[in-house]
N, C-alpha and C positions, 0 to 999 in steps of 0.2 A: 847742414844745408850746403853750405860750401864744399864740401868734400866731396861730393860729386862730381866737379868739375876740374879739367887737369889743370897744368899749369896753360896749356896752350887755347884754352878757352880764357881763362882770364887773363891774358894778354890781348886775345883779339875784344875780347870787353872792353880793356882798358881804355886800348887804343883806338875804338869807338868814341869810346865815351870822352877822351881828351879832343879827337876830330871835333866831335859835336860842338865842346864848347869851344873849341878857338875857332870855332863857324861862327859861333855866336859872338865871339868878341869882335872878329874882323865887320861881322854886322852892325855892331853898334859902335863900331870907329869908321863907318860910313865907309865900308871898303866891299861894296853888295857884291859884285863879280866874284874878288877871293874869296869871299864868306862864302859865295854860291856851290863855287867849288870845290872847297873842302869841306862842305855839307853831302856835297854827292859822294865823299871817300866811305860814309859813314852806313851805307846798305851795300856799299862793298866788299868793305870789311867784313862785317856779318855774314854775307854770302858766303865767299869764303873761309869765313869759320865752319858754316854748313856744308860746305862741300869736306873740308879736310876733315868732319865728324862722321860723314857719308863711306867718306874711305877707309876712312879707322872700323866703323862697324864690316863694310865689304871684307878686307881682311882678317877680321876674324870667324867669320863664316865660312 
């Protein structure tokens, strides 16, 4: 299952996935603003991985 995915996907997962939760820690250490906003990092990231997946299939077509 994993082997599907390059290295450059799971990085941008990772780095998802570790945004998300030190969103959540800063949340529950009563810090709402920074939690806010590096909640918002976390569909950016991701987008970005969709675009760089976008380009990778363009070029080889």
């Amino acid at each position: 299952m994993l082997k599907m995915f390059t290295l450059t996907d799971k990085l941008l997962f990772i780095s998802a996935l570790l945004s998300l939760v030190y969103s959540e820690v800063l949340f529950f250490n009563n810090q709402i603003l920074q939690a806010i906003f590096i909640g918002i990092w976390v569909p950016s990231i991701l987008g970005f991985g969709i675009y760089l997946k976008l380009l990778g299939k363009k070029n080889n077509e």
